[in-house]
Wavefront OBJ file of the C-alpha trace (Angstrom):
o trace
v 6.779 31.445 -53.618
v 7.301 31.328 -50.008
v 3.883 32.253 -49.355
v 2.075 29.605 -51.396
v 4.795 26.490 -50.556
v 3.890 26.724 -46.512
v 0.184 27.061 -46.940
v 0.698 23.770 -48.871
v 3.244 22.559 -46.234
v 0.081 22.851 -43.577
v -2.073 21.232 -45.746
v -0.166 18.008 -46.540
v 0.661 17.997 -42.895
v -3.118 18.117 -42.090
v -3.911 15.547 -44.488
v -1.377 13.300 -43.363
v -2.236 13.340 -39.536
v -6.140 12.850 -40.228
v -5.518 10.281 -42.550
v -4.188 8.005 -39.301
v -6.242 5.255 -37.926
v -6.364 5.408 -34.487
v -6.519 2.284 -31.863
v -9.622 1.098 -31.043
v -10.409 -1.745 -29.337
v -10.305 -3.225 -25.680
v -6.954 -2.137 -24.038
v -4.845 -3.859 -21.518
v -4.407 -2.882 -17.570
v -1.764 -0.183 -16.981
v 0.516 -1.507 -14.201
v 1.800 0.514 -11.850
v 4.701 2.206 -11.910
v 5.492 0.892 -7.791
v 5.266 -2.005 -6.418
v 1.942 -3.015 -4.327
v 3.765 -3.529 -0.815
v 0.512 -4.032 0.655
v -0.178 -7.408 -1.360
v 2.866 -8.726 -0.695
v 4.604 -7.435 2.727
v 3.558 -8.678 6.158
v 3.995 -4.982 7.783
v 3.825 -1.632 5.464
v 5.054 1.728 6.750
v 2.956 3.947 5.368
v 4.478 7.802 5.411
v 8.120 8.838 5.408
v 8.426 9.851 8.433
v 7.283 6.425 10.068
v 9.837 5.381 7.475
v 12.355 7.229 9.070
v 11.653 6.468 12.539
v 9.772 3.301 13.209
v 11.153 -0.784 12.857
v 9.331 -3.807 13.005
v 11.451 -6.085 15.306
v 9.591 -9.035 15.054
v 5.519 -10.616 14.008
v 4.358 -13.421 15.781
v 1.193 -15.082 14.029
v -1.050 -18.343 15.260
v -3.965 -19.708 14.866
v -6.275 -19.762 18.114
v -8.557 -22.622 19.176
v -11.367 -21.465 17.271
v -9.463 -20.857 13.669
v -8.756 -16.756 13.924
v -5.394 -15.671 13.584
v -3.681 -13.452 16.263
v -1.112 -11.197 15.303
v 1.394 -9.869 17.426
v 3.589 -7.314 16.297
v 7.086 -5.418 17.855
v 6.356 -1.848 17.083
v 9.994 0.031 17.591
v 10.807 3.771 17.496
v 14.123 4.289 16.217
v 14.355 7.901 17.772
v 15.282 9.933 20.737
v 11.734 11.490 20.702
v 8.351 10.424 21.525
v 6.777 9.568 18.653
v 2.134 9.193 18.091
v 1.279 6.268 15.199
v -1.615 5.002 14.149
v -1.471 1.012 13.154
v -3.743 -1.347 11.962
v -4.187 -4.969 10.561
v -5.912 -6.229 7.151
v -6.320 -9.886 7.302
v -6.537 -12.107 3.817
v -7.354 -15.210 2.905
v -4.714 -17.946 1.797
v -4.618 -16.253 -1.314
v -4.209 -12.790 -0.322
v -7.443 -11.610 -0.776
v -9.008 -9.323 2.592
v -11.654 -11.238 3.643
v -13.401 -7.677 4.817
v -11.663 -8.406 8.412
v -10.050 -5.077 8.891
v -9.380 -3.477 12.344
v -9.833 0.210 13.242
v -6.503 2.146 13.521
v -5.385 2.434 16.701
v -3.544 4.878 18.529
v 0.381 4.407 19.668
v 2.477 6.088 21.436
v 5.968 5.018 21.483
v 8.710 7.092 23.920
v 12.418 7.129 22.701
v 13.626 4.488 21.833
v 10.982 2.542 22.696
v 9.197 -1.133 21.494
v 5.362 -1.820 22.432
v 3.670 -5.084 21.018
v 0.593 -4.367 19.279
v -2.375 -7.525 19.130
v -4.578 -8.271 16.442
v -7.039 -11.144 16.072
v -9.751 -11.746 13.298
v -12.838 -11.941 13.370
v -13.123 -15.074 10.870
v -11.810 -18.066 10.502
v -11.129 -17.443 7.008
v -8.017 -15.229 7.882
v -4.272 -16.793 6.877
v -2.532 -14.160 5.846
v -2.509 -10.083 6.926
v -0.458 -6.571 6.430
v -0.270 -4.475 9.162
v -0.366 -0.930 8.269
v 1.699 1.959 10.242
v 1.075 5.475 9.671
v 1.885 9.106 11.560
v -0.963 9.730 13.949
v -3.738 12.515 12.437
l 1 2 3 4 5 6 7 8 9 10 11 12 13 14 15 16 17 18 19 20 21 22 23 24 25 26 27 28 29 30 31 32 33 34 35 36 37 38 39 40 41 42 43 44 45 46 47 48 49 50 51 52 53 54 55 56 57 58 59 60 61 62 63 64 65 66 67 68 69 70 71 72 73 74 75 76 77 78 79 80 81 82 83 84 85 86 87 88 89 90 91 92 93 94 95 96 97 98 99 100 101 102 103 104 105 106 107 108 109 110 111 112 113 114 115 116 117 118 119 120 121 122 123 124 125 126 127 128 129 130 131 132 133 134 135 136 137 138
Protein backbone atom coordinates (compact mmCIF):
# COMPACT_ATOMS: atom_id res chain seq x y z
CA UNK A 1 0.00 0.00 0.00
CA UNK A 2 2.77 2.19 0.93
CA UNK A 3 4.39 1.70 -2.25
CA UNK A 4 1.55 2.63 -4.59
CA UNK A 5 0.02 5.75 -2.19
CA UNK A 6 3.58 7.85 -2.57
CA UNK A 7 4.05 7.22 -6.23
CA UNK A 8 0.55 8.81 -6.36
CA UNK A 9 1.57 11.40 -3.68
CA UNK A 10 4.42 12.59 -6.45
CA UNK A 11 2.11 12.60 -9.02
CA UNK A 12 -0.66 14.84 -7.63
CA UNK A 13 2.14 16.97 -6.38
CA UNK A 14 3.50 17.21 -10.00
CA UNK A 15 0.24 17.91 -11.38
CA UNK A 16 -0.54 20.48 -9.02
CA UNK A 17 2.73 22.62 -9.40
CA UNK A 18 2.55 22.50 -13.39
CA UNK A 19 -0.88 23.28 -13.37
CA UNK A 20 0.25 27.05 -11.95
CA UNK A 21 0.16 30.03 -14.14
CA UNK A 22 3.05 31.87 -13.83
CA UNK A 23 3.44 35.93 -14.05
CA UNK A 24 3.96 37.28 -17.16
CA UNK A 25 3.87 40.56 -18.07
CA UNK A 26 5.98 43.87 -17.72
CA UNK A 27 7.36 44.03 -14.09
CA UNK A 28 8.08 46.95 -11.92
CA UNK A 29 11.75 48.44 -10.89
CA UNK A 30 13.31 46.65 -7.89
CA UNK A 31 14.43 49.40 -5.47
CA UNK A 32 17.25 49.14 -3.68
CA UNK A 33 17.67 47.81 -0.62
CA UNK A 34 20.13 51.28 0.49
CA UNK A 35 19.65 54.43 0.08
CA UNK A 36 21.34 56.35 -3.07
CA UNK A 37 23.58 58.85 -0.92
CA UNK A 38 25.04 60.00 -4.01
CA UNK A 39 21.62 61.59 -5.34
CA UNK A 40 20.91 63.14 -2.42
CA UNK A 41 24.12 64.11 -0.14
CA UNK A 42 26.37 67.06 -0.92
CA UNK A 43 29.69 64.99 0.16
CA UNK A 44 29.73 60.91 0.12
CA UNK A 45 32.45 58.94 1.90
CA UNK A 46 32.93 56.26 -0.07
CA UNK A 47 34.88 53.18 1.91
CA UNK A 48 34.85 52.45 5.62
CA UNK A 49 37.82 53.37 6.41
CA UNK A 50 37.41 57.07 5.06
CA UNK A 51 34.29 56.52 7.14
CA UNK A 52 36.20 56.00 10.04
CA UNK A 53 38.70 58.60 9.67
CA UNK A 54 37.77 61.51 7.51
CA UNK A 55 34.96 64.69 8.33
CA UNK A 56 33.69 67.19 6.18
CA UNK A 57 33.91 70.44 8.27
CA UNK A 58 32.36 72.65 6.05
CA UNK A 59 31.31 73.22 1.72
CA UNK A 60 31.36 76.49 0.45
CA UNK A 61 29.54 76.75 -3.09
CA UNK A 62 29.07 80.05 -5.54
CA UNK A 63 28.48 80.85 -8.63
CA UNK A 64 31.46 82.69 -10.52
CA UNK A 65 31.10 85.57 -12.99
CA UNK A 66 30.68 83.44 -15.85
CA UNK A 67 27.78 80.93 -14.33
CA UNK A 68 30.18 77.74 -13.10
CA UNK A 69 29.95 76.77 -9.70
CA UNK A 70 33.08 76.55 -7.42
CA UNK A 71 33.14 74.23 -4.73
CA UNK A 72 35.19 74.44 -1.85
CA UNK A 73 35.34 71.77 0.49
CA UNK A 74 37.08 71.23 4.35
CA UNK A 75 38.59 67.84 3.98
CA UNK A 76 39.45 66.71 7.85
CA UNK A 77 41.34 63.62 9.10
CA UNK A 78 40.04 62.57 12.27
CA UNK A 79 43.29 60.51 13.13
CA UNK A 80 46.68 60.59 14.64
CA UNK A 81 48.12 59.18 11.33
CA UNK A 82 48.75 60.42 7.97
CA UNK A 83 46.21 59.42 5.97
CA UNK A 84 46.32 59.26 1.28
CA UNK A 85 42.48 59.96 -0.26
CA UNK A 86 41.40 60.30 -3.39
CA UNK A 87 38.33 63.00 -3.86
CA UNK A 88 36.42 64.17 -6.52
CA UNK A 89 33.32 66.32 -7.57
CA UNK A 90 30.14 65.33 -9.83
CA UNK A 91 28.27 68.40 -10.66
CA UNK A 92 24.24 68.20 -11.56
CA UNK A 93 21.89 70.19 -12.85
CA UNK A 94 19.01 71.88 -10.71
CA UNK A 95 17.43 68.71 -10.79
CA UNK A 96 20.11 66.46 -9.84
CA UNK A 97 20.95 65.13 -12.94
CA UNK A 98 25.23 65.15 -13.80
CA UNK A 99 25.44 67.23 -16.52
CA UNK A 100 28.69 64.94 -17.66
CA UNK A 101 30.90 67.66 -15.61
CA UNK A 102 32.89 65.26 -13.56
CA UNK A 103 36.47 65.96 -12.29
CA UNK A 104 39.35 63.44 -12.18
CA UNK A 105 40.11 62.13 -8.63
CA UNK A 106 42.65 63.75 -7.12
CA UNK A 107 45.20 62.86 -4.79
CA UNK A 108 45.20 64.02 -0.84
CA UNK A 109 47.23 63.73 1.64
CA UNK A 110 46.08 64.74 4.96
CA UNK A 111 48.76 64.53 8.20
CA UNK A 112 47.17 63.92 11.71
CA UNK A 113 44.78 65.62 12.48
CA UNK A 114 44.83 67.62 9.74
CA UNK A 115 42.08 69.88 7.39
CA UNK A 116 43.10 70.86 3.64
CA UNK A 117 40.40 72.66 1.41
CA UNK A 118 39.91 70.98 -1.75
CA UNK A 119 38.52 73.39 -5.07
CA UNK A 120 36.29 72.38 -7.65
CA UNK A 121 34.79 74.44 -10.47
CA UNK A 122 32.66 73.26 -13.55
CA UNK A 123 33.12 73.36 -16.61
CA UNK A 124 29.38 74.48 -17.57
CA UNK A 125 27.18 76.75 -16.68
CA UNK A 126 24.59 74.26 -16.35
CA UNK A 127 26.02 73.05 -12.91
CA UNK A 128 23.70 73.87 -9.53
CA UNK A 129 24.05 71.17 -7.62
CA UNK A 130 27.22 68.46 -6.97
CA UNK A 131 28.45 65.37 -4.58
CA UNK A 132 31.81 65.23 -3.82
CA UNK A 133 33.09 61.82 -3.59
CA UNK A 134 35.97 60.65 -0.96
CA UNK A 135 37.59 57.43 -1.22
CA UNK A 136 41.03 55.57 0.25
CA UNK A 137 43.79 56.34 -2.20
CA UNK A 138 44.60 53.11 -4.78
Amino acid sequence: MKIIVLPALFLALGLLTACQTRDRGPYLPQTPKTPAYETTERLVLLDPGVQRSVTCSGIQERILPDGRLEVTAQIRNRENRRIELQVNCVFKDINGYSTGDETPFQTLILTENATEHVRFVSMNAQARKFTIRVRQAR
